[in-house]
LUMVO-499460 format. One record per atom (N, C-alpha, C): x, y, z. Coordinates in pm, whole numbers, plus 50000, padded with zeros to 5 digits. Atoms other than C-alpha are relative to their C-alpha. Example, Ala and Ser with C-alpha at 12.3 -4.5 7.8 and 13.67 -1.06 7.14 Angstrom:
<pts>
500894988150000 512304955050780 500905012050000 499184988149994 513674989450714 499235010950073 
</pts>
This chain:
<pts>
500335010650096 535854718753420 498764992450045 500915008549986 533414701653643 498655008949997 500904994450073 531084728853598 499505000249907 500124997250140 531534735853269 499154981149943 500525016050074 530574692853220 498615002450046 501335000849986 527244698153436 499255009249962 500664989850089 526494730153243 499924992449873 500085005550120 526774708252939 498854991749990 500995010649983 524814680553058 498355005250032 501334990050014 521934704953161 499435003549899 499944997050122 521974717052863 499284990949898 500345016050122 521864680352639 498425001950067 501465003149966 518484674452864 499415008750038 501364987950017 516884706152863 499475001849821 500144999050150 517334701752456 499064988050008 500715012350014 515964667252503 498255000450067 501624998749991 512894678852718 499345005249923 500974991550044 511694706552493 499474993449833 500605006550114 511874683052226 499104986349993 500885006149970 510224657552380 498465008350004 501664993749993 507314684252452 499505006449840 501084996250110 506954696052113 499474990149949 500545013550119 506634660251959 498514996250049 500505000149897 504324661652223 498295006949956 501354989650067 501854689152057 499354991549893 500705003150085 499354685451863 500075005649858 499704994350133 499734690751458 499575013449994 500564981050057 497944728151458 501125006850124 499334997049893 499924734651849 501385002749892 498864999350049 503324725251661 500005009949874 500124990150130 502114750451318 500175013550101 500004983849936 501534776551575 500885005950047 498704999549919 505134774951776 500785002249853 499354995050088 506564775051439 500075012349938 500544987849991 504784802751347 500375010650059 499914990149890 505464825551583 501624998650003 499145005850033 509134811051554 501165001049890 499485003850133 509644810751209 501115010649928 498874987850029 511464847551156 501074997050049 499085003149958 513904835351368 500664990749985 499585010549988 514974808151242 500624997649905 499074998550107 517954798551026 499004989849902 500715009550093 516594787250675 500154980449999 499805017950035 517824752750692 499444994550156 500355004849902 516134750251029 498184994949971 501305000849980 512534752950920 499534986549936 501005011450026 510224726150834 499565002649866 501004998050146 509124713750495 498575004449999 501284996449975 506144728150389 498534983450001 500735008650015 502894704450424 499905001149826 500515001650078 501964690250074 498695002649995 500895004650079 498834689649914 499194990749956 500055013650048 496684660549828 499225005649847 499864997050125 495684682449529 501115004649896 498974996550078 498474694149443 501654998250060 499125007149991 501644671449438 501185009249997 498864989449939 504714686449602 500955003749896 499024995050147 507104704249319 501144999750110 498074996449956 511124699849395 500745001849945 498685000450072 514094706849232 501054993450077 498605004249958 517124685149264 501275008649989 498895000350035 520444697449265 500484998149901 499945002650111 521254681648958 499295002249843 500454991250092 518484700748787 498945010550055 499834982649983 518474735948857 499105011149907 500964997150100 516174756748691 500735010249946 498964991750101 517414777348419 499765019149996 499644982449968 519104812248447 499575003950121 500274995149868 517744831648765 498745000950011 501475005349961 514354815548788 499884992550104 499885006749828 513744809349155 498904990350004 500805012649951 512204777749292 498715003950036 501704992849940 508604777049308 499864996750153 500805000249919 506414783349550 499114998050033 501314999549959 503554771349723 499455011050124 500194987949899 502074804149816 498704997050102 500995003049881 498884792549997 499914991450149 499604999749900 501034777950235 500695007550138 499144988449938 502464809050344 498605008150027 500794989449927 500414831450579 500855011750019 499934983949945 500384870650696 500294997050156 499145002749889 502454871551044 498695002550067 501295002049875 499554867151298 500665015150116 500044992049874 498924897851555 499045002950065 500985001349882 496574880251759 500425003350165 499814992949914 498294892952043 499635012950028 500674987150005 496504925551982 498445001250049 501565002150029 493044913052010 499425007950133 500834996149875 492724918352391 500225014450005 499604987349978 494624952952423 498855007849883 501134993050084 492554963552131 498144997950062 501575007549926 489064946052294 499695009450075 500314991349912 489834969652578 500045014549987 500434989350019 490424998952388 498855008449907 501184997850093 487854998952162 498635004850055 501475001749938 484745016952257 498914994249971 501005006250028 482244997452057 499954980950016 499975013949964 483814966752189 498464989450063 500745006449950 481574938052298 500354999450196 499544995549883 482384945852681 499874977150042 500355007649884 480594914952804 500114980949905 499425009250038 481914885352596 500844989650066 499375008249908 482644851652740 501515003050003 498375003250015 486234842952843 500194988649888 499465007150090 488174830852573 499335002849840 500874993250168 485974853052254 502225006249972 498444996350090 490304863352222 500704991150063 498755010749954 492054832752313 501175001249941 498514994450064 495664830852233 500184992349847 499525002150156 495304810351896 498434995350034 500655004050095 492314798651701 499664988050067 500095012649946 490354769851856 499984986749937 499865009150102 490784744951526 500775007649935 498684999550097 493154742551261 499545008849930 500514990250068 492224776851113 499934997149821 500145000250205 493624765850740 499104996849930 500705010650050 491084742050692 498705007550058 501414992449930 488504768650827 499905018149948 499684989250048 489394797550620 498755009949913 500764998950013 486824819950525 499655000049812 499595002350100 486054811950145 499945012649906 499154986150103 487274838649855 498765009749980 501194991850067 483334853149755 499485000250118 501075003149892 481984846050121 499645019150035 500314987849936 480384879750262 499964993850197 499655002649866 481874878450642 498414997050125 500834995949927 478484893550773 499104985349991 501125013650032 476414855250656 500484987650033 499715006950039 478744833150724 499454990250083 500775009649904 477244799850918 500864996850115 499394999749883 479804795351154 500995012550058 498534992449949 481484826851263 500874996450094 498935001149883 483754814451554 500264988549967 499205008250065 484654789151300 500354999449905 499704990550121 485534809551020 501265008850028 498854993149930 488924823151058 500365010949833 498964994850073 490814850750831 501114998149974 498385003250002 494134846850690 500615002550120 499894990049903 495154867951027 499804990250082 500115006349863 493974837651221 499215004550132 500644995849998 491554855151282 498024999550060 501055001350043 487684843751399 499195011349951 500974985249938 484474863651274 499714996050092 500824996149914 482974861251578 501335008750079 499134989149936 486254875251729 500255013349941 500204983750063 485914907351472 498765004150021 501704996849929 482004909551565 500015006550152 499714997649932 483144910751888 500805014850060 499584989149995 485344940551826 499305011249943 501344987950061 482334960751705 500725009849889 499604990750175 482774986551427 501035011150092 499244996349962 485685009251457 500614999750131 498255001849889 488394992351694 501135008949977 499034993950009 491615001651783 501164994949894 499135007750171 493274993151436 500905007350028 498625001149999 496575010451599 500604991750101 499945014249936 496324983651834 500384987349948 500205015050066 495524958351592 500794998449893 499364998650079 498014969551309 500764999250066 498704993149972 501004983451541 500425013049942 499154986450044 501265015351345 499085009850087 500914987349964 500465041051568 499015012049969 500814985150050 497675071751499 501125009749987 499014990050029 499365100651341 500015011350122 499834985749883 500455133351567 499035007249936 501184992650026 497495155451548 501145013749899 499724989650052 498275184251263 499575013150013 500734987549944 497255215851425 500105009149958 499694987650122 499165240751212 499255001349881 500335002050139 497545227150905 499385007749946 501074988950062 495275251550700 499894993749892 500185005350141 493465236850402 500605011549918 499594987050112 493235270550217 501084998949907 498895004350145 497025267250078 500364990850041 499275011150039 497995237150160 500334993949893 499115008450161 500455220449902 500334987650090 499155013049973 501505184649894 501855001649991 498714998149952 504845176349976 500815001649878 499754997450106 506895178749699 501334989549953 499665010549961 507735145649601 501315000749875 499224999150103 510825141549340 500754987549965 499755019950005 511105098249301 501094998849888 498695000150144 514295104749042 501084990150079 498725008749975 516795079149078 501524999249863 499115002050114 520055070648898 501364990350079 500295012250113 521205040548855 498744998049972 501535001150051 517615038548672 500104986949992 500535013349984 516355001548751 498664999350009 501335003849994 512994986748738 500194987150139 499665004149884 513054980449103 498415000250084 501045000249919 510054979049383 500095014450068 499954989549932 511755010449568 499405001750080 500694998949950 510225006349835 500695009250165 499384993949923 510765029650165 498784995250147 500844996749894 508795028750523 499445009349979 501074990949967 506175045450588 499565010750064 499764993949870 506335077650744 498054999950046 501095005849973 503125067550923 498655016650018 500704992249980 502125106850978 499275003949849 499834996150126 502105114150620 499254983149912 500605011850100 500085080850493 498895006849869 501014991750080 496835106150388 500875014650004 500334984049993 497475142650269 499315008649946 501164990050026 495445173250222 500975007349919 499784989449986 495785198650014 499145011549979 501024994150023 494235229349892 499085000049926 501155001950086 491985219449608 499244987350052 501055014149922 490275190949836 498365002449993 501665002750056 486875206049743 499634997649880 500055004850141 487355207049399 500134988249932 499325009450035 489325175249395 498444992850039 501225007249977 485935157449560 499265002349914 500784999750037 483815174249364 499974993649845 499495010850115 485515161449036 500014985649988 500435016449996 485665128249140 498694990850000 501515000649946 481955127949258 499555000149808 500655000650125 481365136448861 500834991049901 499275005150079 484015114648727 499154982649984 500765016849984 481835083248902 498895003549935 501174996750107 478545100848747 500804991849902 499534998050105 480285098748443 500184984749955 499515008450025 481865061348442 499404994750108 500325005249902 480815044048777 500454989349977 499035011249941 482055011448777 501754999349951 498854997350113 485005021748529 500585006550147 499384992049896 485785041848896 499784996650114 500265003849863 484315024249187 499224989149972 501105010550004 483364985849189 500654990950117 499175007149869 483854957949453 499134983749935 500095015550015 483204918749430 499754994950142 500655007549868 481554892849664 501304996550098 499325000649915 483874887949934 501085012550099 499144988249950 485704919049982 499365009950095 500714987749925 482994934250224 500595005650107 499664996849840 484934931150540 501475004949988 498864989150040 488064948150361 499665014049998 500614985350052 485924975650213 499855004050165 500234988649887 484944982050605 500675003550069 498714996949887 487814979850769 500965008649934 498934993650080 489955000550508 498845017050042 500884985849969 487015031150548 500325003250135 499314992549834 487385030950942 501244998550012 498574993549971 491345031450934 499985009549931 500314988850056 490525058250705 499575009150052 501354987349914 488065079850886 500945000550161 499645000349862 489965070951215 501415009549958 498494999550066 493305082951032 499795018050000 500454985450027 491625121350941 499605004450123 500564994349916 490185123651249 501335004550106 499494996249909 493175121151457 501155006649917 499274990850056 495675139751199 499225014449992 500564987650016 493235167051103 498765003750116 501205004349940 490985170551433 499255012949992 500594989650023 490125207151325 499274998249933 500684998750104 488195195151054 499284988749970 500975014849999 486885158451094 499724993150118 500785007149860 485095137651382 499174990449954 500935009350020 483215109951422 499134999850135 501075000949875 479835105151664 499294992849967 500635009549960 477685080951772 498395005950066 500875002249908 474015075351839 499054988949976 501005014150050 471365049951854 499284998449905 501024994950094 469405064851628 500584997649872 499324999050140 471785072251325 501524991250031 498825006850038 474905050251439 501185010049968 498984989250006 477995065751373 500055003849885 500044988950063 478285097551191 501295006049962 499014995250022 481275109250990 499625016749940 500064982350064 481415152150999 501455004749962 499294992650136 483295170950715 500105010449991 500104986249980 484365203950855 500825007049865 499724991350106 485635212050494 498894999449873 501054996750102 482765202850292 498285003850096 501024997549911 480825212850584 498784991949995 501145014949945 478325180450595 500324989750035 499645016749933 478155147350731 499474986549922 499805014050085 478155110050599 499254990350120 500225013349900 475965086650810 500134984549928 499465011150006 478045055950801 499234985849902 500825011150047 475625027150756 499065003349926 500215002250096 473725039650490 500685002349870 499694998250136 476605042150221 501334982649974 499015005850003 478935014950081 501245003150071 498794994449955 482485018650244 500745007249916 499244992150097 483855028549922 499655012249973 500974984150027 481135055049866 500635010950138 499814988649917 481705072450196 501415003049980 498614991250032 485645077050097 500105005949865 500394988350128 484835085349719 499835016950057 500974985249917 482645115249935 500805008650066 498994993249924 485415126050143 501074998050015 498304995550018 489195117350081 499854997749845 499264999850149 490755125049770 500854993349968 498815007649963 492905095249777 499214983849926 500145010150084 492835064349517 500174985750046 499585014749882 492325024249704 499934991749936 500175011950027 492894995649593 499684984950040 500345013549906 491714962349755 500674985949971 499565015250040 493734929049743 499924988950084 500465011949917 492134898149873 501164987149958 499495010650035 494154867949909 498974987950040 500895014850026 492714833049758 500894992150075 499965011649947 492624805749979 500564986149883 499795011350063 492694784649704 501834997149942 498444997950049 496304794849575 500835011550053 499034994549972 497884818649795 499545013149950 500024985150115 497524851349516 499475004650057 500684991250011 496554881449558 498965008549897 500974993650151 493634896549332 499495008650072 500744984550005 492214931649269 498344996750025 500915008350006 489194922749430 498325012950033 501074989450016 487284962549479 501295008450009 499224984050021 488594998949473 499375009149920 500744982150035 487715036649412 501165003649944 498874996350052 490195044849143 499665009849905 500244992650083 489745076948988 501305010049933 499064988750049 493315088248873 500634991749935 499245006250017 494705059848704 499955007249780 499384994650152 496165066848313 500474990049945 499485013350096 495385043048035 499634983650060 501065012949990 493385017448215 499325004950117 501464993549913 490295019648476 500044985250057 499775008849926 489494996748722 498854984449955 500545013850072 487234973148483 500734991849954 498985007550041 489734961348353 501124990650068 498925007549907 491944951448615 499334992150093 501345008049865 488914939148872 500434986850015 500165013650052 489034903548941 501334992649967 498815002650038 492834902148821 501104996650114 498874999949926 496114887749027 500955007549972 499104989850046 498844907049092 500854996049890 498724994150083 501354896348842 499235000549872 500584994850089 498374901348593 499745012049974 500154983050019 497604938348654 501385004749952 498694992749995 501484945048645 500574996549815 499335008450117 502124920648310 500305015449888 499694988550077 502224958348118 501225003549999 498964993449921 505244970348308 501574990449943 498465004350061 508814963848141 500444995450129 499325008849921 510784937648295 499364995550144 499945009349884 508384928148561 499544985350038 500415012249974 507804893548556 501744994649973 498765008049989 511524885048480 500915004850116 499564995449862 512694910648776 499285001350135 500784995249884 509874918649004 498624991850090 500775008749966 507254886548977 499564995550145 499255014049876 508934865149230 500155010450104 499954992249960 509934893049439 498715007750084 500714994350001 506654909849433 498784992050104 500855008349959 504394877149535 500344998550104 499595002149853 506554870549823 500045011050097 500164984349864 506684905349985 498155003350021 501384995849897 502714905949965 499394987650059 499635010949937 502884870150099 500335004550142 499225001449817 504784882650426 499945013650035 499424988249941 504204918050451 499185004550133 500564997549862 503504924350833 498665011249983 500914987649982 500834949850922 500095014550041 499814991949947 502864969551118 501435006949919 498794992750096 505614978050840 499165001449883 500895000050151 503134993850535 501815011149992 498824996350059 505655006450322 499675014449867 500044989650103 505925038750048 500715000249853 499165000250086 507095045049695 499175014249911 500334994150074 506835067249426 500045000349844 499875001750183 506165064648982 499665010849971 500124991350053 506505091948772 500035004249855 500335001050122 505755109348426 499975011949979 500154982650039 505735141048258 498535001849891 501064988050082 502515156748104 499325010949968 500654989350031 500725175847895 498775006650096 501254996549849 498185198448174 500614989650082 499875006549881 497135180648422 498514989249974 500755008750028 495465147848300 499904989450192 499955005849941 493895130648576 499434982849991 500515011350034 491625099148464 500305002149859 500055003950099 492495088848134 499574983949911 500495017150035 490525057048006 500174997549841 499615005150163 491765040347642 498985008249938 501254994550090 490645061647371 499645013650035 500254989549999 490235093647533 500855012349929 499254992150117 491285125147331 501665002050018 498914994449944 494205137047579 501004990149941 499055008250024 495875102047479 500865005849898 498775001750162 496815113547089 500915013050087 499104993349994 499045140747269 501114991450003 498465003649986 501775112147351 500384994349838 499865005050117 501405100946970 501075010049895 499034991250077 503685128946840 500325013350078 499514987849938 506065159646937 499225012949962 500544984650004 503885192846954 500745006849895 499594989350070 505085222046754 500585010550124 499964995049959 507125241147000 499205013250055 500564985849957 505365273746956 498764997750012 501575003849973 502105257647010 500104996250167 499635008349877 503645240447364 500555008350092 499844994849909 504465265447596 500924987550119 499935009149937 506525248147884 499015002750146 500934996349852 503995262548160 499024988249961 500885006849947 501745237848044 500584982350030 498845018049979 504385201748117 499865001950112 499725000349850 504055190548457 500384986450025 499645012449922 505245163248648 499184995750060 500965005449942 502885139948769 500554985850081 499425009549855 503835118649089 498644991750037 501205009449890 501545088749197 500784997450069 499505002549921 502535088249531 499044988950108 500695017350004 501725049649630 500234993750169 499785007449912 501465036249986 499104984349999 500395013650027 501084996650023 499944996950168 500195004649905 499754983650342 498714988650027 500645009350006 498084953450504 499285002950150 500614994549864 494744956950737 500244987950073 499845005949911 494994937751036 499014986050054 501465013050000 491254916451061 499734995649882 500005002850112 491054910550694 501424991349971 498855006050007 495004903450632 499475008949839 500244994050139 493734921750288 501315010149980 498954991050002 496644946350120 499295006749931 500474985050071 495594979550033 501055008949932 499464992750131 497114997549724 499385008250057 500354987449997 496575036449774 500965010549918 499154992450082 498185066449577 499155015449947 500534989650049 497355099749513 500825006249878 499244995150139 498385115449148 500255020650094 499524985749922 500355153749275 500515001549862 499854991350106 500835177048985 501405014850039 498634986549915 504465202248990 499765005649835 499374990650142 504815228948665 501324995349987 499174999550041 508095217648540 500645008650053 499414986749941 509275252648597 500604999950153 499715000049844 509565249148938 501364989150048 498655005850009 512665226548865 500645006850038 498704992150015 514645255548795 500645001750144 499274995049890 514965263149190 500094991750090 499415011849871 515745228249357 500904995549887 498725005350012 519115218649345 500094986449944 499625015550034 520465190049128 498564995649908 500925008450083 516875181148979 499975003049855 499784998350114 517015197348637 501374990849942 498835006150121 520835175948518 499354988550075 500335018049974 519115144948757 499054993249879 500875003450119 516045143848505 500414998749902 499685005350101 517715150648236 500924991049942 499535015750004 519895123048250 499544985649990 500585012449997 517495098948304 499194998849863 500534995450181 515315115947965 501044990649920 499075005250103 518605104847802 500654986849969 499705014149971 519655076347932 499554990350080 500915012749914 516925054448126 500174992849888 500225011950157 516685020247923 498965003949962 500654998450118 515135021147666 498584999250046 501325005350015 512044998647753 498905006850105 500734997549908 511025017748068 500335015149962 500364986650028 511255052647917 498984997449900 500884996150111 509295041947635 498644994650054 501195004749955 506645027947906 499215015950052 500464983949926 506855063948101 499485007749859 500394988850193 506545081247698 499865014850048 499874985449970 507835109847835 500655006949826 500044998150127 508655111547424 499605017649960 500834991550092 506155135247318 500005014750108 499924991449928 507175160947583 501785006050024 498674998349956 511125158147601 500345009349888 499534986850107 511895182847277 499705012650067 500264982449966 510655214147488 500664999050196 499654998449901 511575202147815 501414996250049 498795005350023 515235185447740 501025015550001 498974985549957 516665223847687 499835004550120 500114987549880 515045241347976 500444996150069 499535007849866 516365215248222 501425005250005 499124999050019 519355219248060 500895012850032 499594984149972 519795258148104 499774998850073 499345002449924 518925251748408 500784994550123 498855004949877 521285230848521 501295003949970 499114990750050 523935254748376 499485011650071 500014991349937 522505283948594 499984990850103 499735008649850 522555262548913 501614996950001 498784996749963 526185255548858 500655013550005 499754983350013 527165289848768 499785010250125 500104995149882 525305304649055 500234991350149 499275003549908 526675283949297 498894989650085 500615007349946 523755265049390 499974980350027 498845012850030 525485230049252 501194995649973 498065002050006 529005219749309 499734995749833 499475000950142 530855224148973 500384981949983 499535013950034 531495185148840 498974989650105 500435016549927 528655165749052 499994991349884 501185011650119 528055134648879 499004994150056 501505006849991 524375121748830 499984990850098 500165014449911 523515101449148 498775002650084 501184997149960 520075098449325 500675007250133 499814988049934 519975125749579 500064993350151 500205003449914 520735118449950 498135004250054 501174995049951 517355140250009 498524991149970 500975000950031 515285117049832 498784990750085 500644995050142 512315117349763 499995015049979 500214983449996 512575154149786 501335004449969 499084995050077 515645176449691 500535010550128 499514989449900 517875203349928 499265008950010 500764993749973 516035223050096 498805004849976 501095004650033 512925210450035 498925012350052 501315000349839 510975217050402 499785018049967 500294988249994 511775254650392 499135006349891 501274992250086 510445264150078 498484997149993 501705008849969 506975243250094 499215004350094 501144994949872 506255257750439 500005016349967 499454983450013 507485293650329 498495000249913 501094997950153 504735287849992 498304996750089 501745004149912 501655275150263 500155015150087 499394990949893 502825305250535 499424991050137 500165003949852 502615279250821 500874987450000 
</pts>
């Protein structure tokens, strides 16, 4: 007992010193301990947020509750991206274009002023700004401490997601994409979101010259309708190209590299289109237009309110709008199209790109059935009047219906705090249903019975009269031959996104 009292009493005044020392800190000291803090901490522990002296604190009482399941606002520009300034030095030292010879304290452990109030502003271009080492990023961030880390750092340092395992088997020639199959059931208008398998962020496959070379004429063709960017987003655009280029080099090292010289600076070589990209004379967006086949989106968050806006991107696969249109836009404006998401997914949506770490980017997949294989479709183009009415069977062949998968990774860079939208559109023949298990009665279940408002967004309509039987036959030869237990009922597949025995056939169809 008399232990147990001077273990108590230890206790009371070790609570009493540490709270004496925080009262102790200084107002940015005490933001930063919270900070760092704050995941851990039961909700009713944390601290009100600071007000505003523009904008007067919003509360709800108890006594009035806001109506139906409309959650309490938020002041999002009080909410930051989880700081992983603990990376700065380990990255400093692995970086070869580091600044080697930088005083002590170019990576101190926080920010030498109250960063909020030093934030770099929404149109600023990083490279001009008048005070860099008093210019911070959301990230908490200085420039002079990203100057410092010279051009391509160790961004798996500075993210946490490790470089992928080198792919050594790989062979462009047949490479196929994976073979993605995003069918669910219970059908909800959900986020679906999965981790990231971090090897698998970029993939190749075999039409990667064609696929460039199409895109290369799609920007002829439209150019800003496919690749534009806005004042501030420069130091996204560069840092999203070198996790890019750094990303190919160490997955595919048979076929991409990067080199250095004084002369030309670093040099990105393209052992499949057999030439090279010197760096500093192309936009960042241009040199990935040039060499991945892979669709980016850029989302800067405003200082002024928290939001995220579409603020550049190389989007050449999107269907039924182009990236003029969306430029310039916050997220729950680009989305306002999309059935039920501002009454399910708004709130939801703002706060996960509000808090989403760097080192958890996350995956999903949207899907659609069409006619060919439409890849850019901008309002008004011909391909559209196909969803305007059902074909004539004997005009519609089902060889030409395919499934079209944008397969969507969402991640946030690390010196920016920017979130990058990416997604490549993957094309399957229908046909190729017939021989994975369960997907012909999963689809057509959902054909029949998704709600209403989000089948008639997909308008898989003008395609389901030719493809509603074949599924159907067969998912009547799949039970029959024994390939699906007699009586499953419809439920998303343990395998997903993919289907039983995915891996074997895919590597059997590449031969590696």
């Amino acid at each position: 007992m008399l232990l147990s009292g001077h273990y108590a009493a230890a206790t009371v005044i070790g609570l009493l010193l540490s709270l004496v020392s925080f009262l102790l800190l200084t107002e940015y000291q005490r933001k930063v301990v919270y900070h760092r803090l704050a995941p851990w901490l039961p909700l009713t522990a944390r601290p009100r947020r600071t007000s505003s002296s523009k904008t007067p604190p919003r509360s709800i009482s108890p006594e009035r509750k806001p109506p139906g399941n409309v959650p309490p606002p938020v002041e999002h520009k009080d909410i930051f991206p989880p700081w992983r300034r603990d990376a700065l030095v380990p990255a400093a030292i692995s970086s070869p274009f580091a600044r080697k010879n930088e005083p002590p304290g170019a990576f101190d452990d926080s920010p030498d002023r109250i960063f909020r109030e030093s934030l770099i502003p929404f149109t600023a271009d990083y490279r001009i700004c008048a005070s860099p080492a008093a210019t911070y990023t959301p990230m908490g961030i200085s420039l002079s401490e990203i100057a410092a880390l010279g051009d391509f750092p160790d961004y798996a340092k500075l993210s946490g997601v490790p470089l992928p395992i080198p792919y050594t088997d790989f062979r462009i020639e047949t490479a196929l994409p994976r073979p993605y199959r995003p069918f669910r059931w219970a059908y909800h208008q959900t986020m679906s979101l999965t981790r990231l398998e971090k090897d698998w962020w970029l993939e190749m496959e075999s039409n990667f010259v064609e696929s460039i070379r199409g895109r290369k004429e799609l920007f002829d063709k439209y150019g800003t309708m496919m690749l534009n960017y806005l004042p501030g987003s420069e130091l996204a655009c560069k840092e999203l190209m070198e996790m890019v280029l750094q990303f190919q080099c160490a997955r595919y090292p048979q076929y991409f590299s990067l080199s250095y010289s004084e002369q030309r600076g670093h040099v990105f070589h393209n052992g499949i289109l057999k030439n090279e990209t010197v760096i500093r004379d192309k936009h960042p967006l241009h040199v990935l237009l040039e060499n991945v086949p892979e669709d980016f989106a850029v989302m800067l968050r405003n200082p002024e309110d928290g939001h995220y806006y579409l603020r550049a991107g190389v989007l050449c696969s999107s269907l039924g709008w182009n990236l003029s249109t969306k430029l310039g836009m916050q997220l729950k404006e680009i989305h306002q199209p999309i059935p039920d998401y501002k009454e399910k997914m708004e709130f939801s949506m703002d706060r996960y790109f509000a808090k989403l770490p760097t080192a958890r980017p996350i995956q999903r997949g949207s899907w659609g059935l069409e006619i060919d294989k439409p890849l850019f479709m901008p309002p008004g183009d011909p391909h559209e009047a196909y969803r305007g009415y059902q074909m004539d069977p004997a005009e519609l062949p089902l060889s030409r219906i395919h499934l079209r998968v944008d397969w969507q990774t969402l991640r946030r860079l690390p010196l920016s705090g920017s979130i990058i939208f990416n997604f490549k559109a993957l094309f399957t023949p229908v046909e190729d249903f017939r021989e994975e298990p369960h997907i012909p009665r999963l689809l057509a279940h959902i054909l029949r019975n998704g709600p209403q408002n989000i089948m008639a967004y997909k308008n898989t309509w003008h395609v389901e009269h030719v493809v509603l039987p074949a599924l159907d036959r067969w998912a009547r030869e799949q039970e029959s031959e024994g390939m699906v237990e007699k009586g499953w009922e419809v439920s998303t597949l343990e395998e997903t996104p993919f289907f039983r025995g995915w891996e074997e056939k895919w590597r059997a169809r590449q031969g590696f």
